[in-house]
C-alpha positions, 0 to 999 in steps of 0.5 A: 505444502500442498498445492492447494494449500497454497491456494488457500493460504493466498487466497486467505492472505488475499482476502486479509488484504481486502479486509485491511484496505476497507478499515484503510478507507476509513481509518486515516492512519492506514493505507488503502492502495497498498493492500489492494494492489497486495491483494491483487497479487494474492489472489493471482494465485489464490482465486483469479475470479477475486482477482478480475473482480479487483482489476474490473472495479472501475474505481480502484481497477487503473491504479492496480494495472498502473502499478502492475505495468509500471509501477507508477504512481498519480502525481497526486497521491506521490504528493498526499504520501510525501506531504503525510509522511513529512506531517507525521514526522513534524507532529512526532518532533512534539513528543518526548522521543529519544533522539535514536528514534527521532533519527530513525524515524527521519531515515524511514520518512526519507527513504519513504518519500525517496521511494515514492518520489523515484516512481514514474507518474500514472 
């Protein structure tokens, strides 16, 4: 692959990111600050002018250098995670799920919210 092939492809992944963080802001059930902070990456390579743009936004430009820095997470947000993770497995014990499901959606909630927990307060 070509240089500028792969420019373009994180470019494309980058902008993807963006798209899929904006439909986040609306929909619920979709992370926001995942796909900017991917986005982020991407760009970084891939269009650092989208880049600056990211990091120079005054409402989601902390959060990306947080993470970049220290991989830190707000109190508040650790706290939202674990609180919809724990919801979603509450609501998913009311479905009719075999137990291997059940189980192995507990084991990723858990290591979800183990994760989210282990990361340095912003």
């Amino acid at each position: 692959m070509t240089e500028q092939m792969r420019k373009l492809l994180h470019l494309m992944l980058g902008c993807l990111c963006v798209l899929l963080a904006a439909i986040g802001a609306v929909l619920p059930v979709m992370p926001t600050t995942v796909f900017l902070i991917l986005a982020a990456f991407f760009f970084t390579k891939g269009s650092p002018r989208l880049r600056q743009w990211l990091l120079d936004n005054p409402r989601i430009g902390p959060t990306i250098r947080d993470w970049e820095a220290t991989g830190a997470i707000p109190r508040r947000i650790k706290l939202l995670s674990v609180s919809m993770m724990a919801g979603s497995f509450v609501l998913a014990c009311f479905l009719d799920m075999h137990i291997a499901l059940r189980v192995l959606h507990f084991a990723l909630i858990a290591a979800g919210s183990a994760y989210v927990l282990s990361r340095p307060d912003a």
